[in-house]
N, C-alpha and C positions, 0 to 999 in steps of 0.2 A: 135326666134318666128316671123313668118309674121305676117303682119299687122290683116289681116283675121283671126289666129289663136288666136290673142289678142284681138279681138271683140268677138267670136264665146265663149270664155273663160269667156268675161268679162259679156256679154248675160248668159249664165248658172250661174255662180255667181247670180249673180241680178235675174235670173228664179229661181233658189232653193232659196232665202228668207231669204239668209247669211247674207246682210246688214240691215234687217229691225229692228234691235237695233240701228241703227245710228239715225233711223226717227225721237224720241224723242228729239236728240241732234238739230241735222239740225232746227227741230222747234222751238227752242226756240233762235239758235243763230240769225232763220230768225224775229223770233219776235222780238227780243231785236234791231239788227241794223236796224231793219226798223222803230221802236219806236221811234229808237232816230234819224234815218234820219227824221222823219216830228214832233215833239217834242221834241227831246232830246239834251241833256247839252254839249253831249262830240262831239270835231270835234280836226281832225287833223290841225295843221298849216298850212301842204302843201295840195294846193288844187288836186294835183293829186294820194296824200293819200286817202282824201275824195273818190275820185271819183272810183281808184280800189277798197277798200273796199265796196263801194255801188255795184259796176258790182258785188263782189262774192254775195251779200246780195241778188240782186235781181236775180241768179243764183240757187239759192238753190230751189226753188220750180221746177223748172224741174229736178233739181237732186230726188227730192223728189218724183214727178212723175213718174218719170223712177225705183225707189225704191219699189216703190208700186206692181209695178208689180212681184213682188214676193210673192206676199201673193196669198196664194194656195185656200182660197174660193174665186168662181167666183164674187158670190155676195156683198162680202165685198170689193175685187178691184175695181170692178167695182164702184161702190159707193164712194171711195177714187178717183177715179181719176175724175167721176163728179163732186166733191167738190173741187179737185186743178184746173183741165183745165182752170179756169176761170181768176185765180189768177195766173196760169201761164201767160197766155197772158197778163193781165197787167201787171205782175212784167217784162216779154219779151220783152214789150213798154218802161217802165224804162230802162232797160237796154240798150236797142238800143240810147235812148235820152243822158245817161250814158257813151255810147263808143263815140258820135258824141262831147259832152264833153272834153272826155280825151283825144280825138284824139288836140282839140282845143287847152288842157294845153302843152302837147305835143310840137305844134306846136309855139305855143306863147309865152308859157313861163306864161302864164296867164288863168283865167275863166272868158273870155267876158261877161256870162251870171252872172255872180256874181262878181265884178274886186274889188280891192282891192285897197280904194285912200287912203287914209290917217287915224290917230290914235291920239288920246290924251289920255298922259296918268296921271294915278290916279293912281299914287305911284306902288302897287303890280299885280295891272288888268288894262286895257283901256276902250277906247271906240271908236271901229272902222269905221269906214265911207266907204260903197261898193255903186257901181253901179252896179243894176240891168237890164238886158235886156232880155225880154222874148220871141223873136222874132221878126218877121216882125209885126206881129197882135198885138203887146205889144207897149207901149210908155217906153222911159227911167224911169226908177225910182233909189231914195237913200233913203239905210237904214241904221241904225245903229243896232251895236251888241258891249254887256259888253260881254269881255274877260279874262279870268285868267291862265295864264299858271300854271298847276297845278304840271305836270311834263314836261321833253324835248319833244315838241312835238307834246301835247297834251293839247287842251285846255279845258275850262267849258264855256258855252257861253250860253247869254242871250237875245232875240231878244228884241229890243229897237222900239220906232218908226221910223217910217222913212213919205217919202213925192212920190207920184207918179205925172207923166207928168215934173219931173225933171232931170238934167243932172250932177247935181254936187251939194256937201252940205258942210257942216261944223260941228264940236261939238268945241263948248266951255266950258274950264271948269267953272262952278258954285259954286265950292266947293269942300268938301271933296269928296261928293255923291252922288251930282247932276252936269248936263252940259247942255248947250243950244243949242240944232240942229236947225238946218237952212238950207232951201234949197237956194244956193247961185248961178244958173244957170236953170230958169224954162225950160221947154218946149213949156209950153204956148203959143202960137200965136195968139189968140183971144185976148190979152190984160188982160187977166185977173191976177191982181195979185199975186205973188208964196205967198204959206202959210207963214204966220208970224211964227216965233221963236218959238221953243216949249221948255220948260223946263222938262226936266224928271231926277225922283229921283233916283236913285240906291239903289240897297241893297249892304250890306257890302263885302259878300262874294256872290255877283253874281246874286246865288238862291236864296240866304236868309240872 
């Protein structure tokens, strides 16, 4: 088959309306990783797991676009693809910021814009300490996140506070289920003091 004969095939496909049983799947797997991209519990370890997983998540609304167009009333297509176009383009912005990303972990070995310094741990879970950097227009920031490997691989994770116009922090542990973050390298150049110590509680298992 030439190249041409596999497009011109895979165009008729998608024009007869063969795949619009997938659209319900696609929806929901795009709802769920995107849920849990900007809310949710579960991340992989490896940050360039993360990061291909999010390219296919924010991928599927043009697959879904392109899907649409199999539906034989004008009107109803039509109308589906005014409702995706928009959320294409921003999931297509996603995804471009996403491949600039992976190309980064790739090349480093690291996610500059999220890096990875240090952990204290609390027996079964931790509590991790990253540097955030959100470009040129962003100042350094450190947060924290409770971690629980649940299985190989795959963690449960809790966003914690953190401190911005900082370069570097600390957790100490407190206890069984609390710890003392600290920003221990400000940004600050007006002299103004980095935040004082923050104490934050845990829950046992993470979430709850």
């Amino acid at each position: 088959m030439t190249p041409s004969q596999v497009i011109d095939r895979v165009a008729k496909d998608v024009t007869s309306g063969r795949f619009l049983l997938w659209c319900p799947l696609l929806v929901v797997i795009h709802v769920l990783g995107y849920a849990n991209w900007v809310y949710g519990p579960l991340r992989f370890t490896s940050p360039l797991a993360n990061h291909l997983l999010m390219f296919l998540v924010f991928g599927l609304p043009l697959v879904l676009l392109v899907l649409v167009c199999g539906i034989r009333r004008l009107a109803v297509r039509l109308g589906a693809c005014v409702i995706l176009l928009p959320w294409v383009l921003w999931c297509s912005l996603c995804q471009m910021v996403t491949t600039l990303s992976t190309r980064d972990i790739i090349r480093n070995g690291a996610d500059s814009s999220f890096e990875y310094l240090r952990s204290t741990s609390l027996g079964r879970s931790r509590v991790s300490v990253y540097r955030t950097n959100g470009g040129a227009t962003t100042d350094w920031g450190v947060t924290y996140r409770h971690e629980l490997t649940f299985f190989p691989g795959i963690q449960i994770v809790r966003e914690l506070e953190g401190f911005y116009h900082c370069y570097d922090g600390s957790a100490e542990r407190a206890g069984d289920l609390a710890v003392h973050v600290s920003c221990t390298q400000s940004t600050e150049t007006n002299g103004r003091v980095p935040p004082r110590p923050t104490r934050i509680e845990l829950r046992p298992h993470v979430l709850f």
